[in-house]
N, C-alpha and C positions, 0 to 999 in steps of 0.2 A: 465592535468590541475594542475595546482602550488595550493595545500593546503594553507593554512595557520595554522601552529599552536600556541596550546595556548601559551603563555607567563607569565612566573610572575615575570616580571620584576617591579617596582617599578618608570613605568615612566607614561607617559600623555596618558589617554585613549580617544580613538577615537567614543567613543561608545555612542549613546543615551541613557540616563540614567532618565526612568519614574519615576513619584514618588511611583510609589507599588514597584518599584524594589531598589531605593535611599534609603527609608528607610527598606527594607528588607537588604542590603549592609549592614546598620546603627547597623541593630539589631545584624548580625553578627559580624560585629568589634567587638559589646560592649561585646560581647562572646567571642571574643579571638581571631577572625578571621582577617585577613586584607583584605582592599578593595580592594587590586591588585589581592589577592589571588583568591575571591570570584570571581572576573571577569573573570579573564584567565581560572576557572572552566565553567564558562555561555560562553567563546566562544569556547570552544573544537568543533572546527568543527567535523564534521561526514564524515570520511575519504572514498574520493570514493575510489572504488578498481575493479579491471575485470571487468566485465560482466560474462564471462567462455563461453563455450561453447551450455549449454543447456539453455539458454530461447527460451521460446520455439519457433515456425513457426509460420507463419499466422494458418495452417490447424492444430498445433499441441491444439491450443490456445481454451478453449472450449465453447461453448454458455454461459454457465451458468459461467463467471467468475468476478462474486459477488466477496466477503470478506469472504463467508464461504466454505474452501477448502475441509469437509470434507464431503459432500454431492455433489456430480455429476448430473445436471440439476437436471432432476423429482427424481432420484433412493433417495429411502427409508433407501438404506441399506451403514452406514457408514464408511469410509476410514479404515484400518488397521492402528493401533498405538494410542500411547498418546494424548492426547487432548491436545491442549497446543495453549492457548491465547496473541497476542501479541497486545498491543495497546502502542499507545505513541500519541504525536503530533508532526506536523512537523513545524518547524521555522526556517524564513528565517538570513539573516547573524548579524542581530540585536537584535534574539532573540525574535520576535515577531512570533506569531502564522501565519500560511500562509492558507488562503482559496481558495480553489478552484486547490490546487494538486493532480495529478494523483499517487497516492502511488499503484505500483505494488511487488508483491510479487511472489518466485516460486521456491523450492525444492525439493530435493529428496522426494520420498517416504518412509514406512516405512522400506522397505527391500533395499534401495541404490538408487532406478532407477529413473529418470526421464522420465516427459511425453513425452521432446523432443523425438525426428524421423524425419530424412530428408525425407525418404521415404513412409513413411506414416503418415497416422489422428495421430496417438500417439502412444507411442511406446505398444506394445505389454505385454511386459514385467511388466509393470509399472499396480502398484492395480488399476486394473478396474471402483474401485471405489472413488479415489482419483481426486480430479478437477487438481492439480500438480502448478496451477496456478490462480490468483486473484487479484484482483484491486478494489481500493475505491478511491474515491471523496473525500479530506478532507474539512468538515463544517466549520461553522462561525470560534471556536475554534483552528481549523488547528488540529481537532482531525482523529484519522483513528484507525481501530480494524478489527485483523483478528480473525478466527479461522480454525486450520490446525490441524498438527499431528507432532510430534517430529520427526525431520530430521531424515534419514537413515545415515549409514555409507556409503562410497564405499571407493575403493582402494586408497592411494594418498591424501586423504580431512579427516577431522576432522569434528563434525557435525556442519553447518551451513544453515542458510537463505539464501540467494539473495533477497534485494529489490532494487527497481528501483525510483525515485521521481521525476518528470517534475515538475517547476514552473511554471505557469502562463508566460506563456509571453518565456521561454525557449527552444528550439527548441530540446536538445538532453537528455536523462534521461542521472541523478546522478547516479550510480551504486552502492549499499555498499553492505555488507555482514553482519548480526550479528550472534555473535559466543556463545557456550555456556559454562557459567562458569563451567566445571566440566571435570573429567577424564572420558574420551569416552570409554565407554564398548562394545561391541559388544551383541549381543544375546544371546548369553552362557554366559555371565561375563567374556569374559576375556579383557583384556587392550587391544586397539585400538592400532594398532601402529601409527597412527598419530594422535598426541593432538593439540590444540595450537599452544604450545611451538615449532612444526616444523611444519604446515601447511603452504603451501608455497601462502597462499593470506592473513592468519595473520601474518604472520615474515615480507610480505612487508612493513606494516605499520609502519612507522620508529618513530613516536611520543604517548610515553609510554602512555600520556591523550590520544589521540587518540584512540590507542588500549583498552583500557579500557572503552573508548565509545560505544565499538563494541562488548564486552565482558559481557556477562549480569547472572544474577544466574534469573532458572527458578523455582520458588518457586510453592508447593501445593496447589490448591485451593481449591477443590473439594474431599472432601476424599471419596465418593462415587466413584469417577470414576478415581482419580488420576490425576485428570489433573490438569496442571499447568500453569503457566504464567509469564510474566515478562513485564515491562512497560518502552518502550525506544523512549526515544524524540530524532527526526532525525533533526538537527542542520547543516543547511546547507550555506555555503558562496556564497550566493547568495541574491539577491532585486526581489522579483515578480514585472515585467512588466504587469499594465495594458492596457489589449490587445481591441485596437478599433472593435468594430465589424460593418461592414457598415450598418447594421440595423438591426432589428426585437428585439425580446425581447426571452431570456431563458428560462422563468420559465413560461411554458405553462399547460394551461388546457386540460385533455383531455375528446375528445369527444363519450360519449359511443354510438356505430356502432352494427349494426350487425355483426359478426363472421361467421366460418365455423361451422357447423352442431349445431344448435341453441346457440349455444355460443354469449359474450359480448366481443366487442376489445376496445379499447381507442385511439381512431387517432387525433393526434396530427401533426401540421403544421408548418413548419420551413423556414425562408426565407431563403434559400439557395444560395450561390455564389463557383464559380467553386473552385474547387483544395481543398475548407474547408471540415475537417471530423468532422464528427458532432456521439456523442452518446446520448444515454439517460439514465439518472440516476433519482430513485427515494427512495423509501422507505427505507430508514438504515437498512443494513441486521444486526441482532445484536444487534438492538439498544434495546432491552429489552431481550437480555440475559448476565448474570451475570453481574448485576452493581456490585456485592461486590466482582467481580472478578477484578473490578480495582477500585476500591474505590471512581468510577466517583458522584460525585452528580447528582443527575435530571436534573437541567441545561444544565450541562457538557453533559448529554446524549440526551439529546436534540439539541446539537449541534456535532450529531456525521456525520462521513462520509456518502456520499450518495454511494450508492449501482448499480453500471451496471446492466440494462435490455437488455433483448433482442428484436428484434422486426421483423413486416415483412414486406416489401416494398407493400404490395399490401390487403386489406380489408380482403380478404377469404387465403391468402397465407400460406404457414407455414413460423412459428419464427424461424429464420435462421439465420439473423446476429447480432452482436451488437454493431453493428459502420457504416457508412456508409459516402465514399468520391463523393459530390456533384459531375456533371460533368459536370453541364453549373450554370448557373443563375437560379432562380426561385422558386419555391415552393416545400419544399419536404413534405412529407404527411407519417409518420412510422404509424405503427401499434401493439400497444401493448396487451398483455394478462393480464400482471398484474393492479390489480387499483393501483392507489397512495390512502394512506388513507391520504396522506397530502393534496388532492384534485388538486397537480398541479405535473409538471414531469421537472426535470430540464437537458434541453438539456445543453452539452458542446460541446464548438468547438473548433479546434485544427486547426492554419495557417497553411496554404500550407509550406512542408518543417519541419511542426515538429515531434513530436516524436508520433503517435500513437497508439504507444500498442504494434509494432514490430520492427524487427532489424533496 
């Protein structure tokens, strides 16, 4: 797919221009800045790149793949490595915030490995207690916030992300990479032999804003535990398509059921049409840890990404999957464990033919 990059040429922009951002332009100029300047900075798209080889399987892919990567379903006990916070929003090719994105995310662990495995549930190798992989929903704001653990090294790569982001209405995920501002050390301290400067998916990027989009410094937040963060808006050349859906309604209530062995479930009812994949998302995983970890206001955090549940096809069943492709017309009925304390659960659906959640 043909990028577009920025420009600061000094000709006729093609851009909707609101009035919070018209006079934010204004204030700039009067500061020294130019308005061409300013602008070709607000459309540095967000440069796709690979895919690679490891995102993960269907089976590599784990129940629990929320937004927080360092907790593995129920386990108690957390990922190996740095804590490290990434939020941003995502906006579409105008620059407007985009609701209702699938923002996935998925890298090494602390020692190199990934969860992928052709062969099996996940790889072996890889920290047992590492989810390897995550996904949010972005809210009203086109906000999204992970929390993982600082890339590992391996042979060949410099340390990097992989996220992935479907638009509404999009049939295949964007693919980027973000990279980290800083000389890669290895475990001992010594220099990485691959920085940067020769990693052969950041040299691809041929447009220096571009690369620098992609390039972030991860700053300390927590001096208790070290952990750190950076805040990067995925800025994408694309218009979200609103997508018809032949009826029913999303943001369902759920009903509380009996369970397996005196337990409480929440079933929830969906008008189903064949070939559509449908999940369920609810409660913002996140959404009240470290606000001053991104200097969100209360608002802002109130309009954060909603969070993948799991559920189970059946009242007493176990929680198995967290998606599920209609196979005729009719009624589907999931079954959750978790409540919403927002009182409702908001299903997404995904047209025959798009992208969801695998190769």
């Amino acid at each position: 797919m043909k990028i577009k990059a920025a420009t600061a040429k000094p000709t006729t922009f093609h851009v909707r221009i609101g009035r919070r951002r018209f006079f934010k332009s204004m204030a700039l100029a009067s500061a020294g800045f130019t308005l061409p300047g300013y602008l070709a900075e607000a459309l540095t798209y967000t440069p796709e790149v690979t895919q690679g080889p490891y995102y993960p399987l269907a089976n590599n892919i784990p129940l629990d793949k929320d937004n927080d990567l360092i907790y593995l379903n129920n386990s108690l006990t957390a990922a190996t490595g740095l804590i490290t916070y990434v939020t941003g929003r995502v906006l579409d090719a105008s620059g407007n915030p985009v609701k209702g994105a699938l923002v996935e995310l998925w890298h090494a662990d602390n020692g190199g490995n990934y969860i992928y495995s052709a062969s099996a549930a996940r790889n072996p190798a890889a920290d047992a207690n590492f989810a390897g992989f995550g996904q949010c929903l972005t809210g009203e704001g086109g906000y999204y916030k992970f929390r993982t653990v600082k890339a590992g090294l391996y042979v060949g790569r410099t340390r990097h992300f992989h996220f992935g982001i479907t638009f509404p209405g999009q049939l295949t995920r964007h693919t980027t990479q973000l990279f980290w501002n800083e000389t890669a050390k290895d475990g001992n301290g010594s220099t990485w032999a691959t920085q940067n400067s020769n990693d052969n998916v950041w040299t691809t990027i041929a447009d220096s804003a571009q690369r620098a989009s992609v390039t972030r410094d991860f700053n300390v937040v927590d001096a208790a535990t070290g952990a750190v963060a950076t805040n990067w808006d995925i800025m994408m050349n694309y218009t979200p398509v609103d997508q018809a859906y032949p009826g029913g309604s999303f943001v369902v209530i759920g009903a509380p059921v009996a369970g397996p062995t005196n337990s409480t479930r929440f079933k929830i009812s969906v008008p189903a049409y064949a070939n559509y994949t449908y999940e369920v998302y609810s409660n913002p995983t996140l959404a009240n840890v470290g606000a001053s970890i991104t200097n969100w206001t209360a608002s802002n955090l109130t309009n954060m990404s909603w969070a993948a549940l799991p559920f189970s096809l059946s009242q007493a069943g176990t929680i198995n999957t967290n998606k599920i492709t209609a196979g005729s017309n009719g009624t589907l009925d999931l079954y959750l464990e978790e409540k919403s304390v927002k009182g409702f659960y908001y299903v997404s659906f995904r047209v025959p033919g798009s992208n969801t959640g695998t190769p």
